[in-house]
FIKOLZA-1660 file (N, C-alpha, C; in steps of 0.1 Angstrom, whole numbers, plus 5000, padded with zeros to 4 digits):
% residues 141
   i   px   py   pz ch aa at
   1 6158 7344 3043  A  X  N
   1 6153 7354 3035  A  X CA
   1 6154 7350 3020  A  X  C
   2 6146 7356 3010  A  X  N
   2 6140 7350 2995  A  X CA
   2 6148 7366 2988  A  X  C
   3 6161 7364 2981  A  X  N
   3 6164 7377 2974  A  X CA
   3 6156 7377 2962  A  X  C
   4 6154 7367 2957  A  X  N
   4 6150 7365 2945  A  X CA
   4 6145 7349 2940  A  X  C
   5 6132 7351 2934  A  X  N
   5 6124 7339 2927  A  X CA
   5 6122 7337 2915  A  X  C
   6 6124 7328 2905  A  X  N
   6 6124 7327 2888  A  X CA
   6 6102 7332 2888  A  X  C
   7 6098 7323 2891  A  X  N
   7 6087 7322 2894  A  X CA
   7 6078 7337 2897  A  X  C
   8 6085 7345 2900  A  X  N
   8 6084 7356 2905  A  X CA
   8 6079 7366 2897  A  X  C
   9 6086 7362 2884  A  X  N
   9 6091 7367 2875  A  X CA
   9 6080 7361 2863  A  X  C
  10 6070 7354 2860  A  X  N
  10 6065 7346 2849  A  X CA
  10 6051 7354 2847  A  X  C
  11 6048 7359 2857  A  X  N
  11 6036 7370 2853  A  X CA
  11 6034 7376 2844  A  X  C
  12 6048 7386 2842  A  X  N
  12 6052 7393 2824  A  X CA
  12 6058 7390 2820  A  X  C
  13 6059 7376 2816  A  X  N
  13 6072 7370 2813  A  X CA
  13 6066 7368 2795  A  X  C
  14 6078 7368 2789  A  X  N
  14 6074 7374 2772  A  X CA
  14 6071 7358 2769  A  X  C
  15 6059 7353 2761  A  X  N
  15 6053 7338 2757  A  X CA
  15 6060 7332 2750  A  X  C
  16 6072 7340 2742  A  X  N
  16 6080 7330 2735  A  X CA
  16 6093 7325 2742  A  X  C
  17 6092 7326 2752  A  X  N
  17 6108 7324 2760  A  X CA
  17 6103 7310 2767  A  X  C
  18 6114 7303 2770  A  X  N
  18 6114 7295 2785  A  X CA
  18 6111 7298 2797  A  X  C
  19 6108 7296 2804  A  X  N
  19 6107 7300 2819  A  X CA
  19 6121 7298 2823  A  X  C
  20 6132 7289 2819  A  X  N
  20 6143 7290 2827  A  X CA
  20 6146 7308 2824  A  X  C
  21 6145 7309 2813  A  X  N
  21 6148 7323 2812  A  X CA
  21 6148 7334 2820  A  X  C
  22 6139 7333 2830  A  X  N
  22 6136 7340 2841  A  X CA
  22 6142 7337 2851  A  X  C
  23 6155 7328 2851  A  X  N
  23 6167 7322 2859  A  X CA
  23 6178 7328 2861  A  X  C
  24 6178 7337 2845  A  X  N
  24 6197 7337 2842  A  X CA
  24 6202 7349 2848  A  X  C
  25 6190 7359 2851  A  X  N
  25 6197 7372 2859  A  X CA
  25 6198 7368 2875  A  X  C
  26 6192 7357 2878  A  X  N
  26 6195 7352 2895  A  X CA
  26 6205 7342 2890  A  X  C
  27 6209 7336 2881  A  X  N
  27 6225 7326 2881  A  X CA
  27 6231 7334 2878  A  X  C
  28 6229 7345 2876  A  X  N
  28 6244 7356 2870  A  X CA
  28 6248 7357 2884  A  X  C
  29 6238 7365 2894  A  X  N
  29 6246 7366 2907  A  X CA
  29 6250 7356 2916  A  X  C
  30 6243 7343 2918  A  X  N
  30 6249 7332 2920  A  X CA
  30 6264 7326 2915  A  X  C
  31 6262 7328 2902  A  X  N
  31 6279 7324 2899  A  X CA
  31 6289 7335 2902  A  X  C
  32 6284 7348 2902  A  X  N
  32 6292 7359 2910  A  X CA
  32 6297 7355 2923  A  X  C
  33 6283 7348 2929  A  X  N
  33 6291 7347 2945  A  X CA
  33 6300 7332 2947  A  X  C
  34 6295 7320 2937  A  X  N
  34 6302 7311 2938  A  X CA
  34 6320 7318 2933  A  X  C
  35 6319 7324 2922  A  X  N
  35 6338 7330 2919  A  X CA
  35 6339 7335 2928  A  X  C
  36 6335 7342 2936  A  X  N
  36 6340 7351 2950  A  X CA
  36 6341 7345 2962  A  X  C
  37 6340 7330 2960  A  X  N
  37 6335 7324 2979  A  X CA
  37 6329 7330 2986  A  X  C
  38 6318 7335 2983  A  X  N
  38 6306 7337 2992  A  X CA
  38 6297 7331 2993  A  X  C
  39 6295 7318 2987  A  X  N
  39 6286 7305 2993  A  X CA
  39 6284 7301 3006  A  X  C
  40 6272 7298 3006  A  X  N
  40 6266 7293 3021  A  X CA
  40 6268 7279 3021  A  X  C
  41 6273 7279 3038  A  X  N
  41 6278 7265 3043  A  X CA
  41 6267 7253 3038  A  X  C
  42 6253 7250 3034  A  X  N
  42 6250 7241 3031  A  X CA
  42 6257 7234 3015  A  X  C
  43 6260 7247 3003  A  X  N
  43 6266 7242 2996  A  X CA
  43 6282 7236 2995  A  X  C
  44 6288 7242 3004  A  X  N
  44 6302 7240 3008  A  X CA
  44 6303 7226 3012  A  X  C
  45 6295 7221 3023  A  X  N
  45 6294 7209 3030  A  X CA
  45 6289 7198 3016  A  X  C
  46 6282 7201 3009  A  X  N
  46 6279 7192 2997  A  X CA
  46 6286 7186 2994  A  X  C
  47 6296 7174 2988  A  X  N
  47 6306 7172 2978  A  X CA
  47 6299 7178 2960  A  X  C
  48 6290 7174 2957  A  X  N
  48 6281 7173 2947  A  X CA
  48 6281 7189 2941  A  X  C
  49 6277 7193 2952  A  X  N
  49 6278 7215 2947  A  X CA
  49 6292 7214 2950  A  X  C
  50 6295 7215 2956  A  X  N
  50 6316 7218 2957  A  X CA
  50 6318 7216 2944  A  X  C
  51 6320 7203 2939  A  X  N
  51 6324 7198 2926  A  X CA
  51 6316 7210 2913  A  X  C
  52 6301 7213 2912  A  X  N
  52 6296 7220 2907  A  X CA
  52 6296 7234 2909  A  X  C
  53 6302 7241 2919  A  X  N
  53 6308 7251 2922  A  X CA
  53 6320 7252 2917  A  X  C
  54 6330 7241 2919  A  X  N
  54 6344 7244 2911  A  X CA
  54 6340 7244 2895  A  X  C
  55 6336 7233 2889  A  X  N
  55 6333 7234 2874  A  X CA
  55 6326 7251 2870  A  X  C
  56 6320 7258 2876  A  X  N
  56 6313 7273 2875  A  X CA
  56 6323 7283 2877  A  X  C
  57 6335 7282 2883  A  X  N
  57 6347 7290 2892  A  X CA
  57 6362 7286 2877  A  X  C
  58 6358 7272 2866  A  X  N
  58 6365 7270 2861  A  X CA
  58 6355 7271 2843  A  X  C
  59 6345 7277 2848  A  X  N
  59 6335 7281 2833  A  X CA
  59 6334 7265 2824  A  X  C
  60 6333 7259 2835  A  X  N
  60 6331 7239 2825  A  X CA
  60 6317 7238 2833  A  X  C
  61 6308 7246 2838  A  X  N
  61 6294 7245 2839  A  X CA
  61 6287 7256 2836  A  X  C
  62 6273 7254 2832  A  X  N
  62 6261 7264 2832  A  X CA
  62 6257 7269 2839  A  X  C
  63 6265 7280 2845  A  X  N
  63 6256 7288 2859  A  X CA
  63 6240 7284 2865  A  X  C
  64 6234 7292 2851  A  X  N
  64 6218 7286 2850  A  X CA
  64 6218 7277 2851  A  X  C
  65 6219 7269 2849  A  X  N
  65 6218 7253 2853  A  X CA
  65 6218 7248 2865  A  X  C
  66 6231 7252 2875  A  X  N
  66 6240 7250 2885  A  X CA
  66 6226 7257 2896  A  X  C
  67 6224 7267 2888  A  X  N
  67 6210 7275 2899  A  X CA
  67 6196 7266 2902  A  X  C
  68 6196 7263 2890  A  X  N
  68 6184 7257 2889  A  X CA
  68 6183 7244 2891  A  X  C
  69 6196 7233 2895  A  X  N
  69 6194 7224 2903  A  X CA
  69 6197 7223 2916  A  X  C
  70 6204 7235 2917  A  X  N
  70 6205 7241 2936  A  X CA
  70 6193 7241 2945  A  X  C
  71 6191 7257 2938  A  X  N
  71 6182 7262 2943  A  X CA
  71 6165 7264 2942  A  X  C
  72 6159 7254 2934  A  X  N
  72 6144 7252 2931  A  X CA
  72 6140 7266 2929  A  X  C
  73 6147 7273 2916  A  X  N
  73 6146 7287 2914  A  X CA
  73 6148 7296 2923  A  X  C
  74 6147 7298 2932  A  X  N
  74 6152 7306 2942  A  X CA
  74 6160 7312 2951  A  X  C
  75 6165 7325 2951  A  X  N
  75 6180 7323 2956  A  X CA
  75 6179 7328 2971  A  X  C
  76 6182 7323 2980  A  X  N
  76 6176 7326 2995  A  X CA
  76 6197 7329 3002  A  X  C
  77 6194 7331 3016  A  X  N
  77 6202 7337 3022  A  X CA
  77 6213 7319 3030  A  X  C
  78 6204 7310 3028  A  X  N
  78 6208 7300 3024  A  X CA
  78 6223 7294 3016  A  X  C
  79 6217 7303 3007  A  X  N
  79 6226 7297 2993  A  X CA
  79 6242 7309 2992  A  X  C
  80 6241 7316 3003  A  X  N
  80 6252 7326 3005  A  X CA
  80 6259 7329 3020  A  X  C
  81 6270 7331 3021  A  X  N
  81 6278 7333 3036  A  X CA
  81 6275 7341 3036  A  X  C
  82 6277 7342 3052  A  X  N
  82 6277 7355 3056  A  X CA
  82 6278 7371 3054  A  X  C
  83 6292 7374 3049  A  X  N
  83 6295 7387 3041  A  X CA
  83 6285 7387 3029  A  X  C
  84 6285 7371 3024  A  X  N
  84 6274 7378 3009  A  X CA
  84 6262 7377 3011  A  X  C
  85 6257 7373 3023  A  X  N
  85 6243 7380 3027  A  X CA
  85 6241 7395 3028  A  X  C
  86 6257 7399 3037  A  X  N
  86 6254 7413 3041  A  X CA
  86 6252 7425 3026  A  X  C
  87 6258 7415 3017  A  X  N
  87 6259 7424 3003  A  X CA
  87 6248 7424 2999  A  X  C
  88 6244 7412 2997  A  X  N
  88 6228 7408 2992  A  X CA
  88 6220 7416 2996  A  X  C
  89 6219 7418 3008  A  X  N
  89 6211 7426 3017  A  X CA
  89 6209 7439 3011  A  X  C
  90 6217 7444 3013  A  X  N
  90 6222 7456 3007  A  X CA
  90 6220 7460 2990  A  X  C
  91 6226 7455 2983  A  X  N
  91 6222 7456 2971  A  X CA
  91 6219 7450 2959  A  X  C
  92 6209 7438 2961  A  X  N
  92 6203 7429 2951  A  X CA
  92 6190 7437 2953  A  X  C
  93 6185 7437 2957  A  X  N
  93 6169 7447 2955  A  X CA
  93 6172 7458 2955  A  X  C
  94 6181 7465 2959  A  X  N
  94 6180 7483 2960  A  X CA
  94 6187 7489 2943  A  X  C
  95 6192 7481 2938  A  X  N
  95 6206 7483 2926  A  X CA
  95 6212 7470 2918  A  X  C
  96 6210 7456 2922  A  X  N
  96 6209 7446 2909  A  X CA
  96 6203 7451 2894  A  X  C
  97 6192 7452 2894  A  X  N
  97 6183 7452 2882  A  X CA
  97 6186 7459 2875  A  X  C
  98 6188 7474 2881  A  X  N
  98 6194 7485 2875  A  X CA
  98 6207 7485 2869  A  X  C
  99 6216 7478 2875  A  X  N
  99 6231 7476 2871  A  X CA
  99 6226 7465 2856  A  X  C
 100 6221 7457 2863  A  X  N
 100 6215 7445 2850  A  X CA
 100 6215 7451 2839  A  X  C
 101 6203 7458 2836  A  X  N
 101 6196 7466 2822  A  X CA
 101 6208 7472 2817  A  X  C
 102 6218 7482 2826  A  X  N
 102 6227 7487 2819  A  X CA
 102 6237 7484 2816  A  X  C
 103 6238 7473 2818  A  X  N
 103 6252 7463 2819  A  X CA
 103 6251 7452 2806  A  X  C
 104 6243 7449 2806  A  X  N
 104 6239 7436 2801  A  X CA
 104 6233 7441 2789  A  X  C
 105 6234 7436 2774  A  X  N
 105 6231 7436 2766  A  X CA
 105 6219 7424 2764  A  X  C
 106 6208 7434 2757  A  X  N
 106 6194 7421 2754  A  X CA
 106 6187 7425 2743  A  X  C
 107 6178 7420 2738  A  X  N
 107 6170 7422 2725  A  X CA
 107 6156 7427 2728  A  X  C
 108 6149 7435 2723  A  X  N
 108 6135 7436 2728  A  X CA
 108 6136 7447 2738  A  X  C
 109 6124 7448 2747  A  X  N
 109 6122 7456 2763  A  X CA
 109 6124 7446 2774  A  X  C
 110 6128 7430 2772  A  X  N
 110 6121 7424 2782  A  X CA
 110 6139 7418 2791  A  X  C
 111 6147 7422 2800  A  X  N
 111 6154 7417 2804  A  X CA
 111 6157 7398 2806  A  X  C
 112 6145 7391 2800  A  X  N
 112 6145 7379 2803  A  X CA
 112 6150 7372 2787  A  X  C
 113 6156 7384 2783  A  X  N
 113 6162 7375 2768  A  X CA
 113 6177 7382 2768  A  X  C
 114 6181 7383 2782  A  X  N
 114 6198 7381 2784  A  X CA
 114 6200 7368 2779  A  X  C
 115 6212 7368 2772  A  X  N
 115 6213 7358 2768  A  X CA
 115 6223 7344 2778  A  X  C
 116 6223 7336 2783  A  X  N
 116 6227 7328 2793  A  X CA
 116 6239 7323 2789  A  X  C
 117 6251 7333 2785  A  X  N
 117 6263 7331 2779  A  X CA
 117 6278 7336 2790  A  X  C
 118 6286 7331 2790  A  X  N
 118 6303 7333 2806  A  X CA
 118 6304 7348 2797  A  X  C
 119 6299 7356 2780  A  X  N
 119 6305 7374 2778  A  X CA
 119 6294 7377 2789  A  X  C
 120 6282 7375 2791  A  X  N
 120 6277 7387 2794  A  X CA
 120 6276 7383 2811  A  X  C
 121 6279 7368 2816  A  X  N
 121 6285 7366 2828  A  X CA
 121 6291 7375 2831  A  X  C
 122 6303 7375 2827  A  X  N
 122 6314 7383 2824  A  X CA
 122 6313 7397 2827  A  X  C
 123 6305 7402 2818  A  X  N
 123 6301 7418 2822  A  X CA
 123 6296 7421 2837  A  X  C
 124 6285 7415 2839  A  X  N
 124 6278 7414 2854  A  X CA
 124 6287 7411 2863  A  X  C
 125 6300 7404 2865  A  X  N
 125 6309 7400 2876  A  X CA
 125 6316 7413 2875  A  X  C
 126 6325 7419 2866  A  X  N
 126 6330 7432 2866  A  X CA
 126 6319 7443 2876  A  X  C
 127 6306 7444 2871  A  X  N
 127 6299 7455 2881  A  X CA
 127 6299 7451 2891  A  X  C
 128 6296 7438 2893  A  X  N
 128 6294 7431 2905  A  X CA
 128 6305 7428 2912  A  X  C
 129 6318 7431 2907  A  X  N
 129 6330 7432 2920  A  X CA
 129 6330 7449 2927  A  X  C
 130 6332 7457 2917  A  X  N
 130 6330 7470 2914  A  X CA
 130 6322 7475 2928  A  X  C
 131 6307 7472 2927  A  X  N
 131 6296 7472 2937  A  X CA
 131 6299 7465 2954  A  X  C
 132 6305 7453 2952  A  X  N
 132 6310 7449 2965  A  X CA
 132 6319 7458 2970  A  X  C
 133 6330 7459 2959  A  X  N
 133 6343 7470 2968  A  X CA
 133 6336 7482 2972  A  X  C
 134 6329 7488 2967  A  X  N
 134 6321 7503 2971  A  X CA
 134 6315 7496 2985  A  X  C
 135 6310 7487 2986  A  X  N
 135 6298 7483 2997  A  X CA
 135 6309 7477 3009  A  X  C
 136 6323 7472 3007  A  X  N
 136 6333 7470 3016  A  X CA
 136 6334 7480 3019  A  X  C
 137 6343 7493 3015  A  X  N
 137 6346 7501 3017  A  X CA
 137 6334 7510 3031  A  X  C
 138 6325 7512 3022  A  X  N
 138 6308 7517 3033  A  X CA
 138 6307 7512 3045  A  X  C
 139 6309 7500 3045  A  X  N
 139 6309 7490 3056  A  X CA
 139 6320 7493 3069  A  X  C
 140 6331 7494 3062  A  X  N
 140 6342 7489 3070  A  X CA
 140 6348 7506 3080  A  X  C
 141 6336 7517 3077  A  X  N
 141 6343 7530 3084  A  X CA
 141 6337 7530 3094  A  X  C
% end
């Protein structure tokens, strides 16, 4: 399953930006799930991602970066365990975006000028623990 694609995204994408730019709201939740150990066994078994998983878990890498030589833009069900499938599932399409815009500080109308910095990482992991515990809790009655 495809949660999300940079590419996806380049249709309205504003002409003065990069295209990675249309990366950093899919490596925000990526590095969420890499600090949380919710990575999928192909990256685990890597030495190469392990190593670039710990440098992301120790903020001495570029999330966006880390995504975008993972994942060929794309964050699939692949790239997350089990449980963070079940979250994924659940709420990266129904309530990401949403939490995004209000979470995350940006310039303009266009969410693709978050800026690719560990403060506003930072902000998005707080909702994004927040959102898991609500979604454990749901789960687990």
């Amino acid at each position: 399953m495809k949660y999300d694609d940079a590419s996806w995204h380049y249709g309205d994408f504003p002409s003065d930006l990069s295209h990675e730019n249309g990366a950093t709201h899919i490596a925000m939740f990526l590095a969420w799930a890499i600090t949380r150990d919710l990575l999928g066994e192909m990256h685990l078994e890597d030495p190469e991602d392990r190593r670039d998983a710990e440098a992301v878990k120790q903020r001495d890498a570029d999330p966006r970066e880390v995504f975008l030589k993972w994942c060929d833009e794309k964050l699939t069900d692949e790239d997350l365990s089990e449980e963070g499938n079940a979250f994924a599932s659940s709420y990266y399409e129904n309530r990401y975006y949403v939490d995004l815009e209000e979470t995350v500080p940006y310039k303009g109308n266009s969410v693709y000028r978050i800026e690719n910095s560990w403060e506003n990482y930072e902000l998005m992991f707080k909702v994004l623990d927040r959102r898991f515990e609500e979604w454990r809790r749901r789960v687990a009655r």
